[in-house]
C-alpha positions as CSV (number, residue, x, y, z in Angstrom):
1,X,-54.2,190.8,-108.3
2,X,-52.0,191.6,-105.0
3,X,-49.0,189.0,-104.3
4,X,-49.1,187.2,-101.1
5,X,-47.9,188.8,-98.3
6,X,-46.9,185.8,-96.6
7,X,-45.3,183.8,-99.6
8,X,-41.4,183.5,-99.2
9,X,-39.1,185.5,-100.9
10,X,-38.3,184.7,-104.3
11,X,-35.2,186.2,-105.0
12,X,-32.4,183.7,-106.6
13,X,-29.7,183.1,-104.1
14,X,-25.8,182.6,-105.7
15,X,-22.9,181.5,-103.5
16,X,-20.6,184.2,-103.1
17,X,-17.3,183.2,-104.0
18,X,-14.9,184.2,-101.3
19,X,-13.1,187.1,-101.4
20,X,-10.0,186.9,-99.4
21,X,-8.1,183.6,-99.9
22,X,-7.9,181.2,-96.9
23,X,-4.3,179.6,-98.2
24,X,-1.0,180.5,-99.9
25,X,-1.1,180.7,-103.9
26,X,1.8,180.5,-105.4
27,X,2.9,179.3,-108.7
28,X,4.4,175.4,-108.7
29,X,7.8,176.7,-110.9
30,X,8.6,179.2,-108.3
31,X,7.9,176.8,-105.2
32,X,9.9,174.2,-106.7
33,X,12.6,176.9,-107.4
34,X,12.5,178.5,-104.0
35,X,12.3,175.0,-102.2
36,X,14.9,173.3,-103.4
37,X,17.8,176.9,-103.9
38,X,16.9,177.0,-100.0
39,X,17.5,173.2,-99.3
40,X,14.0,172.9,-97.8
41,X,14.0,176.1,-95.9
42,X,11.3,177.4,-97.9
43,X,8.8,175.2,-96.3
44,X,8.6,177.0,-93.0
45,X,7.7,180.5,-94.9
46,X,5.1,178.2,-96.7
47,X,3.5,176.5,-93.8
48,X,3.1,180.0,-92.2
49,X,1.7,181.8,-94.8
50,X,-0.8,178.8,-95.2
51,X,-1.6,178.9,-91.5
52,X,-1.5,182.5,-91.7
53,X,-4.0,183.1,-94.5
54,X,-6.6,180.4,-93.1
55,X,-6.4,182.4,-89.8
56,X,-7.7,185.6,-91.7
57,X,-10.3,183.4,-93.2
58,X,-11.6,182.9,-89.9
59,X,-10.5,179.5,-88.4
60,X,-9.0,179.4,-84.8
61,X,-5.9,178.9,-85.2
62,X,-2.0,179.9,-84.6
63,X,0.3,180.0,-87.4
64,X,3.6,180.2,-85.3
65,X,2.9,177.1,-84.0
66,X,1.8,175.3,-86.5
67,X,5.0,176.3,-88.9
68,X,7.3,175.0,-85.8
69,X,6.1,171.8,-85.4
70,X,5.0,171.7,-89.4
71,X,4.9,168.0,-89.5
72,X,2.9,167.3,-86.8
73,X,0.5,169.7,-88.7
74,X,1.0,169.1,-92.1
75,X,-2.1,166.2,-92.2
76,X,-4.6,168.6,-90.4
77,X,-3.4,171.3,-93.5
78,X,-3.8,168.8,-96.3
79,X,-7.5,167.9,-95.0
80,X,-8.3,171.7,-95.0
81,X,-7.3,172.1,-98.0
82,X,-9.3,169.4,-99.3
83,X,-12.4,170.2,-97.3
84,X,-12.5,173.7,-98.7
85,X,-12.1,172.2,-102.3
86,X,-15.4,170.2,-101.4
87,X,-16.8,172.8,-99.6
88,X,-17.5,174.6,-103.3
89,X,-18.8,172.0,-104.9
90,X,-15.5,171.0,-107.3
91,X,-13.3,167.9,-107.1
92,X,-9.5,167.9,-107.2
93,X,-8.0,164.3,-107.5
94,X,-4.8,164.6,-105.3
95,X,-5.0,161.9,-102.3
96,X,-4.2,164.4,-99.3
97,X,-4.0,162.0,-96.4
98,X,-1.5,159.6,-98.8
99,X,0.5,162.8,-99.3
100,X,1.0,163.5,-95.5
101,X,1.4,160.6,-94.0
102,X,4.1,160.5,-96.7
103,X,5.6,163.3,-96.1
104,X,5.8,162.8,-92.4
105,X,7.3,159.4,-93.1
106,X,10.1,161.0,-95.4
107,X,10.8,164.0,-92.5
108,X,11.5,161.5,-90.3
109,X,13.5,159.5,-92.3
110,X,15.6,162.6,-92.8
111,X,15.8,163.1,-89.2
112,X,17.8,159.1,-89.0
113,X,20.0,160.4,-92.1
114,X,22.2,162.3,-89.1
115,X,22.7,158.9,-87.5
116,X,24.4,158.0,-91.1
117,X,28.2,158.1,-90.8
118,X,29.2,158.2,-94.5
119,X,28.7,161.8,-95.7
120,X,28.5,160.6,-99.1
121,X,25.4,158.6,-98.1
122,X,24.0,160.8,-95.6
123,X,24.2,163.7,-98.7
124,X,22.7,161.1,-101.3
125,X,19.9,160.5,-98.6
126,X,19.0,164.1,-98.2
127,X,19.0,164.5,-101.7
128,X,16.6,161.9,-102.4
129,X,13.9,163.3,-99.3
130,X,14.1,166.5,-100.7
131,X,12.8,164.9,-103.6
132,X,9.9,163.5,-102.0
133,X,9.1,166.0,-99.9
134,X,8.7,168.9,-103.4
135,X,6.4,165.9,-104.7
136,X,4.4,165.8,-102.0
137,X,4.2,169.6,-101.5
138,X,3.7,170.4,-105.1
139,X,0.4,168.1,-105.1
140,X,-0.6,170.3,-102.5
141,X,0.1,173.4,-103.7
142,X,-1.9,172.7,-107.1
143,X,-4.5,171.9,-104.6
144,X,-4.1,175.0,-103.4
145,X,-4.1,176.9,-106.5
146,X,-6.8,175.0,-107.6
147,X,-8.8,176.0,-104.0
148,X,-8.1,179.7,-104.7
149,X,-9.3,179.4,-108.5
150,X,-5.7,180.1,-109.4
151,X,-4.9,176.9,-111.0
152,X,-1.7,178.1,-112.5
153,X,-0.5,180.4,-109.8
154,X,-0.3,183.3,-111.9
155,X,-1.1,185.9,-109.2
156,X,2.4,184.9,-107.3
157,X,4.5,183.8,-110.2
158,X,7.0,186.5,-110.4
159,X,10.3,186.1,-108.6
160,X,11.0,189.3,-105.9
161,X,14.1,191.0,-104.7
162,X,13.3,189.2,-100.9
163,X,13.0,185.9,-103.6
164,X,16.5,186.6,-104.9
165,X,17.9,187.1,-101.9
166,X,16.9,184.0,-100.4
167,X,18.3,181.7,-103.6
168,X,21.4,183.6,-103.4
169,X,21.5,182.3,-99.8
170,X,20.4,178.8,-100.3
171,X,23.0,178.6,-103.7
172,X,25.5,179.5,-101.1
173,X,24.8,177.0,-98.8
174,X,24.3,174.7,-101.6
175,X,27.6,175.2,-103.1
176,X,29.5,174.3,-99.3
177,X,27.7,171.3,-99.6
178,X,28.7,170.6,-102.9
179,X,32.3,171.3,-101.6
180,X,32.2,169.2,-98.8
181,X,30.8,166.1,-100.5
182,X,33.8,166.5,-103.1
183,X,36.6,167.3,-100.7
184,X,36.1,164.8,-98.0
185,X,37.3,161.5,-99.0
């Protein structure tokens, strides 16, 4: 008996799991680390190896940009994030549009904290939106992890010279500011 010439293909079809990663993986210990030794800093290396990698992957979009005015952006990476989450089939519980709008509600509270006269205050303020600001990121960066099929972050877990060099900056500029908020009445 001779198949049908005509018939469709029957050959199984799989969803190829993609192979270069459209965000940023990295593990949540050494984000939390790197954020907070560099005071916040280490957010605008973040946001532009986020926007970077999800160029590569193929969306229209520029990075430089994006990382300068990072808050105005941070929603439209959240929902990206989550879309590709959905896009292969798995669910992630972590509430991305909450998590921006709060986090663009805290930066801009930390913008009024400059209008604060007290420096004890003002320091006591910045201290608390850093705060927020590694919650909400850290959400997103299991979201991330979780995106890439790196739930942990093990494939960028280790701490590198360039790494080292930037806490031994931020500790610096931590310890002025530990200085100042003890010296000044």
């Amino acid at each position: 008996m001779i198949a049908d010439p005509y018939a469709p293909p029957a050959a199984t079809l799989h969803d190829a799991a993609p192979t270069s990663p459209a965000f940023y993986v990295v593990s949540k210990s050494k984000f939390a680390m790197l954020f907070v030794a560099t005071n916040g800093f280490y957010i605008a290396y973040w946001l532009y190896k986020n926007w970077k990698l999800h160029r590569a992957a193929g969306n229209k979009v520029l990075p430089l940009v994006r990382t300068i005015f990072g808050v105005f952006f941070i929603y439209s990476l959240f929902t990206r994030i989550d879309r590709r989450i959905k896009a292969s089939g798995r669910e992630f519980r972590w509430f991305p549009r909450s998590l921006a709008l709060a986090f663009i509600v805290v930066a801009c509270t930390s913008s009024a904290a400059v209008w604060i006269q007290d420096f004890h205050i003002q320091f006591a303020m910045s201290l608390l939106v850093l705060l927020l600001q590694i919650f909400c990121l850290l959400s997103a960066q299991a979201a991330i992890n979780y995106s890439e099929n790196d739930s942990e972050g093990h494939t960028n877990s280790a701490l590198t010279f360039a790494n080292g060099v930037w806490i031994g900056l931020g500790l610096c500029f931590w310890t002025l500011l530990f200085l100042t908020y003890f010296l000044l009445p």
